[in-house]
C-alpha positions as CSV (number, residue, x, y, z in Angstrom):
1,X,0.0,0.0,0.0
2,X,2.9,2.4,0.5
3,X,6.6,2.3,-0.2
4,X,9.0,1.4,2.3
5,X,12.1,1.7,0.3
6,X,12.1,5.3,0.9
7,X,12.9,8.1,3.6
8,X,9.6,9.2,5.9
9,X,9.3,12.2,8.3
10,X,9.2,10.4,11.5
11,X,9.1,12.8,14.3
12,X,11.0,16.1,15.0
13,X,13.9,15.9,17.5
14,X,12.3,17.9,20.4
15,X,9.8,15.0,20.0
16,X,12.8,12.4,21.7
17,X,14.5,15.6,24.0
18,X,15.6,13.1,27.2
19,X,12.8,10.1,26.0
20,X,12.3,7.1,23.9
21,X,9.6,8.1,21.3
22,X,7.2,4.9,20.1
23,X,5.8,5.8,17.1
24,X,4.2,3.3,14.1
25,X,5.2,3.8,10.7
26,X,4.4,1.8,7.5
27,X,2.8,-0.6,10.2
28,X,6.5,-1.0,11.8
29,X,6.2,0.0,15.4
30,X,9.0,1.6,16.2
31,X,10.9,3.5,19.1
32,X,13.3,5.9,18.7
33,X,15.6,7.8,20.8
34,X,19.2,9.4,21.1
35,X,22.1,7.0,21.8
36,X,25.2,7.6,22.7
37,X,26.9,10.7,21.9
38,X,23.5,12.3,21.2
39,X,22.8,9.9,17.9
40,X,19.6,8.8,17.1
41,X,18.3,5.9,16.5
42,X,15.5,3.5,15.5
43,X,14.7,-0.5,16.9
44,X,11.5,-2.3,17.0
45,X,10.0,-1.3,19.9
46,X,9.7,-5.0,21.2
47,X,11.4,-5.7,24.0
48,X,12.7,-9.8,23.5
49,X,12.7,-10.7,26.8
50,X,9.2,-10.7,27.3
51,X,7.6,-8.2,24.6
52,X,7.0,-5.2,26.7
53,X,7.4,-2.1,24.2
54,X,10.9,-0.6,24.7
55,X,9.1,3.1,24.1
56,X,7.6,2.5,28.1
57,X,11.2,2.4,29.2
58,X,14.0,4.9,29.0
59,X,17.1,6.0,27.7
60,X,20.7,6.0,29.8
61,X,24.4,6.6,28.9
62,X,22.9,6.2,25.5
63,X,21.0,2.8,25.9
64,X,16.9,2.2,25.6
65,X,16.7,0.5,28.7
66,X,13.2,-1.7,28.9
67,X,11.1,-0.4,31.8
68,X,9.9,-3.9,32.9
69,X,12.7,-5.6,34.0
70,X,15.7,-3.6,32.9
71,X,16.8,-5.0,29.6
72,X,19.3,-2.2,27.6
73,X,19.4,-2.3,24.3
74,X,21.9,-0.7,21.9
75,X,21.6,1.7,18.7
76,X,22.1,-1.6,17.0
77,X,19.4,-3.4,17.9
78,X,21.9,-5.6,20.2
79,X,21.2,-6.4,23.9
80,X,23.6,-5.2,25.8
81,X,23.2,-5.9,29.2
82,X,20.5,-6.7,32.3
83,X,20.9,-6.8,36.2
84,X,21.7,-10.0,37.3
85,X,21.7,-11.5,33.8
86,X,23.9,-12.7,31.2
87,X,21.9,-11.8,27.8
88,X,24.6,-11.1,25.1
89,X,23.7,-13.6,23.8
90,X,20.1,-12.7,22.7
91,X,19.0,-12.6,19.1
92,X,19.3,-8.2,18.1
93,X,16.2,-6.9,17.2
94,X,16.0,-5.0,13.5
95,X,17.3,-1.2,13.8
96,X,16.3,1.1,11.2
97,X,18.1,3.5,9.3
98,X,17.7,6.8,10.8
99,X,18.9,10.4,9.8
100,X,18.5,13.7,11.8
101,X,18.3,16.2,8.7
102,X,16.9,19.3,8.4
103,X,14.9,19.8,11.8
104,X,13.2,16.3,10.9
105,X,14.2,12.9,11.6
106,X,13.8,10.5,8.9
107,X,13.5,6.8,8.8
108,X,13.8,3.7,6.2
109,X,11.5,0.9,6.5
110,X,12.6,-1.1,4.1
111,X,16.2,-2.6,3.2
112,X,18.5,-1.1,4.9
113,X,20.9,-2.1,2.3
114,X,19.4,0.3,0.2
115,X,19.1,3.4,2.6
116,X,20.8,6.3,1.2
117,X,21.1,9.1,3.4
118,X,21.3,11.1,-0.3
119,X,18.2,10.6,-1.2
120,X,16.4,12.6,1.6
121,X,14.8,15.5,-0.3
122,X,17.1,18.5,0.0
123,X,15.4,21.6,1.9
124,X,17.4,24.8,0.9
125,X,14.9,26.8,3.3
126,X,15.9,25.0,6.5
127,X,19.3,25.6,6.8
128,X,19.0,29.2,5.5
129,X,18.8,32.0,8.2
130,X,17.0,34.1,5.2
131,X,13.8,31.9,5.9
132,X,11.6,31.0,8.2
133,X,9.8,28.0,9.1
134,X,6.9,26.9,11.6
135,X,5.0,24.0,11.4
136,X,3.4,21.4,13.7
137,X,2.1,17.6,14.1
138,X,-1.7,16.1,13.2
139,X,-2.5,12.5,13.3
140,X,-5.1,11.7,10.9
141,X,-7.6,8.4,10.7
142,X,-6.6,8.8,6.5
143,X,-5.2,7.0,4.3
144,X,-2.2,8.4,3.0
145,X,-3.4,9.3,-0.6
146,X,-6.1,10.9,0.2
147,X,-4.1,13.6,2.0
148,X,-1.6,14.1,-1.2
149,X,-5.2,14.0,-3.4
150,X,-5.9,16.9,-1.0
151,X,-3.3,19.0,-1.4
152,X,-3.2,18.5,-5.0
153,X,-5.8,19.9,-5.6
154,X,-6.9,23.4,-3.6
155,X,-10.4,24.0,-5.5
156,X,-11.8,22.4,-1.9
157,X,-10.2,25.7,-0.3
158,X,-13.0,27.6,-1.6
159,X,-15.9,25.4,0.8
160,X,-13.3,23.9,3.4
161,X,-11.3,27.3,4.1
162,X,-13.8,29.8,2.9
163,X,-13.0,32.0,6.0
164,X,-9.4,31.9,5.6
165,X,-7.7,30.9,2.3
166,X,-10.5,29.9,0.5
167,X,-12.3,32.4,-2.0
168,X,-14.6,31.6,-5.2
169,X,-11.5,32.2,-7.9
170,X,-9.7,29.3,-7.0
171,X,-12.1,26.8,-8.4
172,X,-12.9,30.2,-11.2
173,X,-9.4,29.1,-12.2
174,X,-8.3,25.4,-14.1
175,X,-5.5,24.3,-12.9
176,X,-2.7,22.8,-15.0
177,X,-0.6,19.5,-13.9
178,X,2.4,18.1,-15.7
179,X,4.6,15.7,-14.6
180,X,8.1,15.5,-14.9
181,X,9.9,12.7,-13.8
182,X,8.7,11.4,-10.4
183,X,7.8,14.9,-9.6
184,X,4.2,16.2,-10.2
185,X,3.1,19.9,-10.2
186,X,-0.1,21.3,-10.4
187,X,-0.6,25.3,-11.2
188,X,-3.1,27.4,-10.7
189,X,-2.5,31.5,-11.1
190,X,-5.6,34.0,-10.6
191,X,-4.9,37.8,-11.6
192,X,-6.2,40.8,-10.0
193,X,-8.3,39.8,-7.5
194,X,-9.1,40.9,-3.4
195,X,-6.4,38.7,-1.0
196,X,-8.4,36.4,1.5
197,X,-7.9,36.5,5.4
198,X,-5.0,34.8,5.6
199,X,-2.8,36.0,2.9
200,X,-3.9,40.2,3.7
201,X,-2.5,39.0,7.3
202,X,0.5,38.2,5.4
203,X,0.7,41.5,3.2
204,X,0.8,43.1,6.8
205,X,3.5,40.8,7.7
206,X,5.7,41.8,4.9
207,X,4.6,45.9,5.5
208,X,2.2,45.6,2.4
209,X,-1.3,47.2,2.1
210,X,-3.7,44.6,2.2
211,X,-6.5,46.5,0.5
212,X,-5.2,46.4,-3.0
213,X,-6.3,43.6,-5.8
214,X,-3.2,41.3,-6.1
215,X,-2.5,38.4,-8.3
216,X,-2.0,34.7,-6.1
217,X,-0.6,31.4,-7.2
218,X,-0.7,28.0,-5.7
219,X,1.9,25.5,-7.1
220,X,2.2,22.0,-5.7
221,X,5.1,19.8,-6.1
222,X,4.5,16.4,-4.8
223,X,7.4,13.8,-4.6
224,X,7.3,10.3,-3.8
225,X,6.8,8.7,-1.3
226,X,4.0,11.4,-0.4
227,X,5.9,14.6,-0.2
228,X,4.4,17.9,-1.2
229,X,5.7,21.1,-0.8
230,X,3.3,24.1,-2.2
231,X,5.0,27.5,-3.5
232,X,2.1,29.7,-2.5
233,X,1.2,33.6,-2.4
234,X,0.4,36.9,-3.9
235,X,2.1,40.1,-5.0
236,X,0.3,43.2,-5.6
237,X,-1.4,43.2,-9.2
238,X,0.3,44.0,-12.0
239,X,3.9,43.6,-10.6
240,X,5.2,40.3,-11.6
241,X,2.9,37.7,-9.9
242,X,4.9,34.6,-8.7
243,X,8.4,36.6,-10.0
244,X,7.2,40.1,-8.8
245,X,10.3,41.3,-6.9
246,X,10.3,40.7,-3.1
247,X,9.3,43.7,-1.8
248,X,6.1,43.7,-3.6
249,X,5.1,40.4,-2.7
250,X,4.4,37.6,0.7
251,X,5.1,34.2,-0.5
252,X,6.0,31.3,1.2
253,X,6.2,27.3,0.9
254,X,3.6,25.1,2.4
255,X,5.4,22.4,3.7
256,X,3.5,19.1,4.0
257,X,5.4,15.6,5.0
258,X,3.0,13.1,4.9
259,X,4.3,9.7,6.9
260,X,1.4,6.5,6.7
261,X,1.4,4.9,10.0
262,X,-1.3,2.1,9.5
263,X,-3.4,1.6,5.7
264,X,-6.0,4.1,6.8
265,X,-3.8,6.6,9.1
266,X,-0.8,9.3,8.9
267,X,1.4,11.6,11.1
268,X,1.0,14.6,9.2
269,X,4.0,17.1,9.5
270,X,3.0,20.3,8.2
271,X,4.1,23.9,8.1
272,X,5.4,26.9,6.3
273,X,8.3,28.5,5.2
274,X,9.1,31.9,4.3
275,X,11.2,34.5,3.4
276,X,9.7,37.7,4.6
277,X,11.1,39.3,7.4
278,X,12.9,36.2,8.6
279,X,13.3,37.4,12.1
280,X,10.0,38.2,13.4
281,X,9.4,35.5,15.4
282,X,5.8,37.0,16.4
283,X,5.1,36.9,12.3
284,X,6.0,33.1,12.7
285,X,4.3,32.6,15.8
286,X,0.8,34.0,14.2
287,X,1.4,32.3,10.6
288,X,1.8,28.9,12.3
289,X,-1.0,29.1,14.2
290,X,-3.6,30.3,11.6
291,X,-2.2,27.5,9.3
292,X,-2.4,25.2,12.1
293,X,-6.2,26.1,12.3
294,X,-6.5,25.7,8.5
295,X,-4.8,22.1,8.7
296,X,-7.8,20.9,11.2
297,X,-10.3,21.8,9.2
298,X,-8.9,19.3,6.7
299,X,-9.1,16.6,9.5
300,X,-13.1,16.1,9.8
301,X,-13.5,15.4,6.0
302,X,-10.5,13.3,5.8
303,X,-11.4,11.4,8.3
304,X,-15.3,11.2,7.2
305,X,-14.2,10.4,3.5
306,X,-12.1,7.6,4.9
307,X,-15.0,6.2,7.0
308,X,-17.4,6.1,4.0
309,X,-14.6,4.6,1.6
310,X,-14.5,1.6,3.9
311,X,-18.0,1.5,4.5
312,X,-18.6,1.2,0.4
313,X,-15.6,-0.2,-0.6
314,X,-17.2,-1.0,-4.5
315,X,-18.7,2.3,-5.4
316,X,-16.3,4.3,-8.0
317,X,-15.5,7.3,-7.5
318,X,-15.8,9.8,-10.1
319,X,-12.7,12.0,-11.4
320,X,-12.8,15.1,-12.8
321,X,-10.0,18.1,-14.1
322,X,-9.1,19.1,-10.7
323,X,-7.8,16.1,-9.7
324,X,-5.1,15.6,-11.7
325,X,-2.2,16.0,-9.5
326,X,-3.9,14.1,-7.7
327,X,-4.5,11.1,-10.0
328,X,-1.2,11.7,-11.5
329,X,0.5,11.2,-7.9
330,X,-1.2,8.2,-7.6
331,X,0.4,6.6,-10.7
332,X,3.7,7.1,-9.3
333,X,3.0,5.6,-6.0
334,X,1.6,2.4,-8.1
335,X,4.8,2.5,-10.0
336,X,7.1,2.4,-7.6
337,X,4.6,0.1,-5.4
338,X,5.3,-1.9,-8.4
339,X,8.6,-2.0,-8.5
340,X,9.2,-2.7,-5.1
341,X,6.8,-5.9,-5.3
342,X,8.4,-7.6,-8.3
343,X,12.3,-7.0,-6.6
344,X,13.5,-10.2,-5.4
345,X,13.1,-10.7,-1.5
346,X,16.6,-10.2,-1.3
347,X,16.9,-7.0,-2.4
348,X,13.2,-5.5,-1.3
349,X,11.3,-5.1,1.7
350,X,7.8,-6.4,0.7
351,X,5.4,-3.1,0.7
352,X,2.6,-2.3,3.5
């Protein structure tokens, strides 16, 4: 159902600050936690002595140490020692590969033979004191399509957001998709038209009026496994659009990492970056917040579209312009899904 010889979002390291973190992903329950010397790392969080989960426990002189009966495990996977006990002997559990990269930490779930740290997406905005970022953490009951279908498509702002983002020219305007690659992107521009709530708070943000028409864009990029990262905003009318010059413009990247824990839910890691007055950490304070309100609205029609998907598992649903990232996303996954399948066992984890 989802590919597991890839790199996920799984948590952000404040998330495992002096504690072992359980968290599922791809159906793997896993714990993670920093080792020695401040590394982290990912195990199965199954204790083998007697199955307890090793993310109940706790971490010392850089060992998850099981909190039933004392069991410390290393980085590894190995058992390292007990009280009273001579276990070195013990079968290791499976460690993951695990990077800490650009304020995430990421994690393989399939062969770890094939785990490139390279391939994590690079984010120029994160290590880049001219930007910005604030984002946060949703779990959703979701599978993990129909979040990328959501974001590939924003005509839903219009009805979902309408008091924030949303306003009637977005679904006024067709979007175009191509693909390129395993990268899709789906456009939409809209010209000379009033900025919605969130974006005039944004215009204020950047020392802009925000009673003047302006022209907005929406551009999603989605990447597999289920990234997708949205170059949003809007620039005064008539002074460039997406390339006006910076000072007549607030724009900003929507940054969504969408991990599947189980078939039918995700961690969603979402947030923005920008690079509009960089240092205003008030700005970024407000702009996560309002997004993180945004985000939640999503969460009751994901959720109830999942519900009724499983309830009537037959009925076909019906496809239309707009969802064309969307669908287009979707053929990637199944490729790669595809590929991963028909590897030999040797050289593939078998997919969720």
């Amino acid at each position: 159902m989802f590919p597991k010889n890839t790199w996920y979002v799984a948590c952000t390291p404040d998330e495992i600050d002096g504690k072992p973190l359980g968290r599922t992903v791809c159906n793997e329950k896993i714990v993670f936690f920093r080792a020695e010397e401040g590394k982290v790392a990912a195990v199965e969080d199954f204790c083998p002595h007697r199955g307890a989960p090793l993310s109940l426990g706790f971490v010392r002189d850089g060992q998850l140490v099981c909190g039933y009966h004392g069991l410390e495990m290393s980085c590894s996977g190995k058992c390292s020692s007990m009280p009273g006990q001579r276990v070195r002997g013990f079968p290791s559990i499976r460690a993951y590969p695990v990077e800490e990269r650009h304020g995430f930490i990421w994690v393989w779930t399939g062969d770890a033979e094939q785990a490139d740290p390279a391939l994590i997406p690079e984010l120029h905005w994160a290590n880049d004191p001219a930007w910005a970022y604030g984002g946060g953490l949703y779990h959703v009951g979701c599978d993990y399509r129909l979040m990328v279908d959501n974001l590939m498509d924003l005509t839903h702002e219009t009805y979902v957001h309408a008091s924030s983002i949303g306003q009637p020219e977005i679904e006024e305007s067709a979007p175009e998709t191509k693909v390129d690659g395993d990268e899709v992107i789906t456009s939409r521009y809209m010209e000379n038209i009033s900025a919605p709530p969130f974006w005039q708070a944004a215009l204020r943000g950047n020392n802009l009026p925000d009673d003047q028409p302006v022209d907005r864009w929406q551009v999603c990029r989605f990447t597999p496994p289920s990234h997708v990262l949205i170059d949003v905003g809007v620039a005064l009318a008539g002074k460039g659009g997406i390339d006006a010059p910076a000072e007549f413009k607030a724009s900003s990247t929507v940054v969504d990492f969408i991990t599947p824990e189980t078939d039918t839910s995700i961690w969603y890691f979402w947030g923005m970056a920008r690079n509009f007055n960089p240092e205003d950490q008030e700005l970024t304070d407000r702009i996560r917040e309002g997004q993180g309100t945004i985000f939640a609205e999503d969460l009751e029609i994901l959720e109830a579209q999942q519900q009724n998907l499983l309830k009537y598992p037959d009925r076909k649903l019906l496809m239309l312009n707009i969802d064309g990232g969307g669908v287009q996303a979707r053929r990637v996954i199944d490729r790669i899904l595809k590929e991963e399948q028909s590897a030999s066992p040797s050289t593939s984890a078998k997919a969720g």
